[in-house]
C-alpha positions in Angstrom: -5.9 12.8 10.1 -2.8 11.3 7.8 -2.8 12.9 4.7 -1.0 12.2 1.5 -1.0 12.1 -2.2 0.6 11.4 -5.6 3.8 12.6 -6.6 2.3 15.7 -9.3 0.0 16.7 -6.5 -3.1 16.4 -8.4 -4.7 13.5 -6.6 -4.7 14.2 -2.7 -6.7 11.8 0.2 -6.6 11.7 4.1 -7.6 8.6 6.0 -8.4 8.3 9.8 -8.1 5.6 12.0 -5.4 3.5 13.4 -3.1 1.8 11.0 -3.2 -2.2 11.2 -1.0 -4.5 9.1 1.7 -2.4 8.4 3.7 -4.6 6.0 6.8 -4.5 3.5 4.5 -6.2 0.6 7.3 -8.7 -1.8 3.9 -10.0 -4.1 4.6 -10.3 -7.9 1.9 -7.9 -8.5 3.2 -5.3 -6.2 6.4 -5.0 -7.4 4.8 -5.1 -11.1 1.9 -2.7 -10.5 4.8 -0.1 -8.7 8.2 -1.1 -10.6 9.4 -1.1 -6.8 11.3 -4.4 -5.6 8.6 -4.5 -3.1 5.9 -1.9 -1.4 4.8 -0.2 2.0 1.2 -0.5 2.7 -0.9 0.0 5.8 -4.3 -0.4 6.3 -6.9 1.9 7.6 -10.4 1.7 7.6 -12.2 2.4 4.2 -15.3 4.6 6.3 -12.4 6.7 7.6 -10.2 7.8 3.6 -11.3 10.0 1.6 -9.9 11.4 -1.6 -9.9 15.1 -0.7 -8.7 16.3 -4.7 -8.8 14.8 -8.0 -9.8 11.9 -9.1 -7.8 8.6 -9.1 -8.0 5.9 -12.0 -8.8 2.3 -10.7 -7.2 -0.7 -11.9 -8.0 -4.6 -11.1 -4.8 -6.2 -10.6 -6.6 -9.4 -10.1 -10.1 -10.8 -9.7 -10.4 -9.1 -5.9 -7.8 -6.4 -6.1 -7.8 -2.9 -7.4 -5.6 -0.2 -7.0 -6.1 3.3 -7.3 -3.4 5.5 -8.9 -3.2 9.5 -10.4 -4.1 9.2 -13.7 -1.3 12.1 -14.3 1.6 10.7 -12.8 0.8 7.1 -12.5 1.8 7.2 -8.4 -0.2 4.2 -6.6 -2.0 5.6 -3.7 -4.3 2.9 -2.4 -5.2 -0.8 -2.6 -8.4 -2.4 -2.0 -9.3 -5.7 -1.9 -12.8 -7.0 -2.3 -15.1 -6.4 -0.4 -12.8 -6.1 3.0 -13.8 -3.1 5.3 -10.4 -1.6 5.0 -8.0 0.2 2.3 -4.4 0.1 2.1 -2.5 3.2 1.5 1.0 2.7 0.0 3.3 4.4 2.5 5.6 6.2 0.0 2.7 7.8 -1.0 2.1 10.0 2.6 3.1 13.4 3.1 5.2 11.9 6.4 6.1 8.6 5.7 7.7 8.2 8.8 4.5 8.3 10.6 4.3 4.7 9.7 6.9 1.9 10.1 6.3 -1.4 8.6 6.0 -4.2 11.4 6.7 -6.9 9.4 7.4 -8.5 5.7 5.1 -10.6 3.8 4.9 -12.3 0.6 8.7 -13.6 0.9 7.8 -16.5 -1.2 8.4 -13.8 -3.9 10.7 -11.8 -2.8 13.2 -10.7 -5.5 16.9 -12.8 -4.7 19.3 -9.5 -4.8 17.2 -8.1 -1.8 18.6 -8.9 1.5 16.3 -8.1 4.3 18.1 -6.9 7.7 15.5 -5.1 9.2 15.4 -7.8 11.6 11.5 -7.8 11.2 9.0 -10.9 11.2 9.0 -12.5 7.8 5.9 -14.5 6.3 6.7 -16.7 2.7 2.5 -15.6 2.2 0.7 -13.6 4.5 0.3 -13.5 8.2 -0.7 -16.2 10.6 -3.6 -14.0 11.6 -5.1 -13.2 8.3 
C-alpha cells in the first residue's frame, strides 16, 4: 500500500494498485487549483484508495472534474474525473514521493513560458496518444 496525506496531517488515504499515467500535468486548472506552475499526478484504481482519516472537501473544477483537498490546509490530494474507474493522487501529496516518477508531460499547450523542461521526458501539447 502507498500512503499519503495533506500537509497538517488531518486528511490521510492509501491506495493500491499499480500506478498508470504518471504525468507532470501543465493544465490551466492545475496550476490554478494548486498555485503550482504545473502538478504530479498518477493514477491508481478508484476500488483500490481509500481515505483512512478525516474527511476531504470536494470541489468541481469543471463539468467532469473534482478534486478533493483538506479542508484545513487546503493541500490537493486527489483528482477524479467522471465517471473514469481510476483516481489520481497528486504526487507531492505522498508520504514517499519518490516512489513515483513522472513518465511523461502533458498539457504543454499551457505550459507556463519561464518553465524550461529538461527532464528529457515525452511531451504531449494535450494529452497522450493513448487516452
Amino acid at each position: 500500500m502507498i500512503q499519503g496525506g495533506c500537509f497538517c496531517g488531518a486528511v490521510r488515504y492509501e491506495v493500491g494498485g499499480t500506478a498508470t499515467h504518471e504525468t507532470n500535468c501543465h493544465c490551466s486548472i492545475c496550476r490554478r487549483t494548486t498555485g503550482a506552475p504545473f502538478v504530479s499526478w498518477a493514477s491508481f484504481p478508484k476500488s483500490e484508495f481509500r481515505f483512512t482519516q478525516g474527511k476531504p472537501t470536494a470541489f468541481a473544477s469543471s463539468e467532469m472534474g473534482t478534486r478533493h483537498f483538506c479542508p484545513g490546509c487546503g493541500c490537493q490530494l486527489v483528482f477524479v474525473y467522471g465517471s473514469e474507474p481510476l483516481v489520481d493522487i497528486s504526487l507531492g501529496s505522498l508520504d514517499d514521493p519518490t516512489q513515483i516518477t513522472p513518465k511523461d508531460n502533458t498539457q504543454t499547450s499551457s505550459q507556463l513560458p519561464w518553465i524550461k523542461l529538461a527532464d528529457a521526458l515525452p511531451s504531449f501539447s494535450e494529452g497522450r496518444p493513448d487516452e
